[in-house]
C-alpha positions as CSV (number, residue, x, y, z in Angstrom):
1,X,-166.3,39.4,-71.2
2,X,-166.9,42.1,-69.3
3,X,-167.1,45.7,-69.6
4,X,-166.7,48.9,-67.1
5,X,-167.3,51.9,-68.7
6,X,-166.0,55.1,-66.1
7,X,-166.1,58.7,-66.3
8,X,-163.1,60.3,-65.8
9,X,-163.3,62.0,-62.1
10,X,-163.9,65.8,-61.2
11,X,-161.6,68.1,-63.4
12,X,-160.0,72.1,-62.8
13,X,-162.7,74.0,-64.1
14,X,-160.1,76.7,-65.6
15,X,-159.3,76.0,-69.1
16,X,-154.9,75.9,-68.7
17,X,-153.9,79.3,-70.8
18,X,-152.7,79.0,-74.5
19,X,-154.7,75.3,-74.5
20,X,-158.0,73.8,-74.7
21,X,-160.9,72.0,-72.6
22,X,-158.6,68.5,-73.5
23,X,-155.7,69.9,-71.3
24,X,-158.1,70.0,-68.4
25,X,-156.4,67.9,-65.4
26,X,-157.9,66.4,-62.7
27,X,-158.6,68.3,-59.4
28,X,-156.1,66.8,-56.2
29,X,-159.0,66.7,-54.4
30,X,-160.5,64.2,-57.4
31,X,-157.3,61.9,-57.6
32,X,-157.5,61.2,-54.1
33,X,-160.7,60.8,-54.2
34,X,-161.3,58.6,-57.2
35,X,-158.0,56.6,-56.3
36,X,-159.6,55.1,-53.2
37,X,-163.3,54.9,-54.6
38,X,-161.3,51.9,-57.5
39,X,-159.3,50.2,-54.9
40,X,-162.8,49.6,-52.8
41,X,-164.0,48.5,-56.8
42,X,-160.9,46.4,-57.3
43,X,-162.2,43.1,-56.0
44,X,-165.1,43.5,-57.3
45,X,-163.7,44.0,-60.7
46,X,-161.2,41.1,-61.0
47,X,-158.9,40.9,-63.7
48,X,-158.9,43.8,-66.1
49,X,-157.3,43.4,-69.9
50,X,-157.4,46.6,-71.4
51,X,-158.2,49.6,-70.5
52,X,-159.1,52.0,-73.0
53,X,-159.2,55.5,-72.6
54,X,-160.0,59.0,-74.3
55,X,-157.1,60.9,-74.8
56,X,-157.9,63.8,-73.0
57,X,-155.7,64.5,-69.9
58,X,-158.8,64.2,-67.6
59,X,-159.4,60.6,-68.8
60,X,-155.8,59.5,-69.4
61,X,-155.5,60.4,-65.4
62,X,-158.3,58.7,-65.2
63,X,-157.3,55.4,-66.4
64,X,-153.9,55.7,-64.6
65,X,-155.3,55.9,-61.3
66,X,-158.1,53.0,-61.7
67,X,-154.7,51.3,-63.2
68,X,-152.8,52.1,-60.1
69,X,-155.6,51.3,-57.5
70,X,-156.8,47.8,-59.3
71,X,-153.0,46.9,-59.3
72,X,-153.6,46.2,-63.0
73,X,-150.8,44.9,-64.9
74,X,-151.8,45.2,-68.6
75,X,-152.6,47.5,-71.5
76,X,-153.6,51.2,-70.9
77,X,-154.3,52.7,-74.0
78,X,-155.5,55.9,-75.7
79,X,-158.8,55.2,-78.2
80,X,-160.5,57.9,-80.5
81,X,-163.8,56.3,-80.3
82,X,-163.7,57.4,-76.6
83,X,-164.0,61.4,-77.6
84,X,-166.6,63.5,-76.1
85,X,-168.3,63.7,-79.5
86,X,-168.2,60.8,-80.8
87,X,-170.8,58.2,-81.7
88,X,-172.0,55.2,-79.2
89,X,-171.7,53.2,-81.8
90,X,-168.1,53.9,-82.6
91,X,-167.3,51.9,-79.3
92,X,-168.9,48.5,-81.0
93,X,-165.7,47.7,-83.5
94,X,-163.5,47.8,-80.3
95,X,-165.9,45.5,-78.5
96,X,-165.5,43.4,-81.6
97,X,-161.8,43.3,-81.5
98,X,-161.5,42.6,-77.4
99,X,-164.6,40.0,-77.7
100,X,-163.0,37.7,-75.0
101,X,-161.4,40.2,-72.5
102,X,-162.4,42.2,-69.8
103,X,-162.0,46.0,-70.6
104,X,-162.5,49.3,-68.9
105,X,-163.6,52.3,-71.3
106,X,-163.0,56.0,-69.5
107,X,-164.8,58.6,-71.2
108,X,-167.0,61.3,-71.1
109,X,-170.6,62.2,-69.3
110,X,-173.1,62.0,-71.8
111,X,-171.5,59.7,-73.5
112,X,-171.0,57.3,-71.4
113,X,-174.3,57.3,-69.8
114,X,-175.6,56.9,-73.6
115,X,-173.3,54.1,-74.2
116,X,-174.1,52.1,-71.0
117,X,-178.4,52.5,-72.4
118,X,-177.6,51.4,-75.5
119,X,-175.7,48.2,-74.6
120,X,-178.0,47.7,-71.8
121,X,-180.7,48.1,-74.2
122,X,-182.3,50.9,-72.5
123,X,-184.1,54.1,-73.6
124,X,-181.7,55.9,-71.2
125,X,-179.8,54.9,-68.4
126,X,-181.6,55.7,-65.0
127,X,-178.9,56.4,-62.9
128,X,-176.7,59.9,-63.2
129,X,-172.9,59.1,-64.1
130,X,-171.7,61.9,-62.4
131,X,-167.1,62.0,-62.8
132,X,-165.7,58.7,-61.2
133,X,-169.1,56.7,-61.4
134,X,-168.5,52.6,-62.8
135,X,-171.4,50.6,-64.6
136,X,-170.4,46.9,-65.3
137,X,-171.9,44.4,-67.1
138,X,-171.2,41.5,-68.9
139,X,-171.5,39.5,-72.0
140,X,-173.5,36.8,-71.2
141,X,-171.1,33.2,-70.9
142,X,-172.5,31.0,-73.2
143,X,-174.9,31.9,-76.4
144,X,-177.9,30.1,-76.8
145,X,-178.9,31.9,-80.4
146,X,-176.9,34.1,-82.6
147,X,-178.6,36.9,-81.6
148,X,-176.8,36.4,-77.9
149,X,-173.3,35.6,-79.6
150,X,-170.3,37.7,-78.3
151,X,-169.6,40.9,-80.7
152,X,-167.3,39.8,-83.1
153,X,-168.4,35.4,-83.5
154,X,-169.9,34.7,-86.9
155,X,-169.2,38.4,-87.4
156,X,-172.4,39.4,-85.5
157,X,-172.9,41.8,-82.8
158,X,-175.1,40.8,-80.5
159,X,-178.5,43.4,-79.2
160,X,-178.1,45.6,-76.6
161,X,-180.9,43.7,-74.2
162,X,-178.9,41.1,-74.1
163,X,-175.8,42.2,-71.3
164,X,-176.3,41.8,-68.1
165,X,-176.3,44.4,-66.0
166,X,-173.4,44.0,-62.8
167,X,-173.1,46.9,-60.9
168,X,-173.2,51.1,-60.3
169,X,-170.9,52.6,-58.6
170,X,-170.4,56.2,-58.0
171,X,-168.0,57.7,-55.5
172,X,-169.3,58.1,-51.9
173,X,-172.1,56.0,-52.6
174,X,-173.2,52.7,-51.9
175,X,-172.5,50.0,-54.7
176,X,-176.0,49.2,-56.5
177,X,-176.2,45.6,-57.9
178,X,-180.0,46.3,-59.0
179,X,-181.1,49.5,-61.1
180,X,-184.4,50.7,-61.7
């Protein structure tokens, strides 16, 4: 199983008129951006399941564009647990209930910065996730204790410290396989 948590990319900073900070679209500048920065990711990704997104505009274009440039067939949808303030922990029954798939999560900066520590079992995670950045990691294949079981086997989740980290990759950057 793996996991790619992304923040949606750059959004208009003007609040639309008669709506709210959810209605805030991405910038063209951002789309074309963020379109090319997942097709050079798509290989590197392989086969995505789900993707799960916030339902904000700003992630829901999101998700359509890393859809579009990874040439991904499935499941794009909309997930609560994705909201700017919600809980880290609210993502942990959907990792339960995609245990054995490869999903992509588009959220929110801090959240998703908290969320990649906390899997990674980190205090914080050391890299900025500024809009468009990826983190992968993985489950790891086969468990050797209960503890490293896949969320949702024996109806344990497993501790953070135990994924494994893949890569970082924020747009106009070079791909990091190693973080510090």
């Amino acid at each position: 199983m793996r996991i790619f948590l992304v923040r949606h990319g750059d959004a208009d900073a003007e609040i639309p008129e008669g709506l709210g900070d959810e209605a805030r679209a991405l910038t063209a500048k951002a789309r074309a951006n963020i379109a090319q920065h997942f097709a050079s990711l798509s290989e590197r990704m392989g086969t995505i399941n789900l993707i799960l997104t916030s339902p904000l505009v700003r992630t829901v274009q999101t998700a359509q564009i890393l859809s579009f440039a990874t040439k991904h067939e499935g499941l794009l949808r909309v997930h609560r647990c994705l909201l700017p303030d919600m809980p880290v922990g609210a993502v942990e029954p959907v990792l339960k209930d995609h245990n054995h798939e490869n999903l992509v999560l588009v959220g929110h900066q801090p959240s998703m910065g908290a969320l990649a520590a906390h899997l990674l079992g980190m205090q914080s995670f050391p890299k900025p996730v500024n809009p468009g950045t990826v983190i992968a990691m993985e489950w790891p294949d086969t468990p050797t204790s209960t503890e490293d079981q896949v969320p949702g086997e024996k109806g344990e989740n497993p501790p953070a410290q135990h994924l494994k980290f893949l890569f970082y990759a924020a747009p106009g950057q070079q791909v990091l396989d190693v973080i510090q």
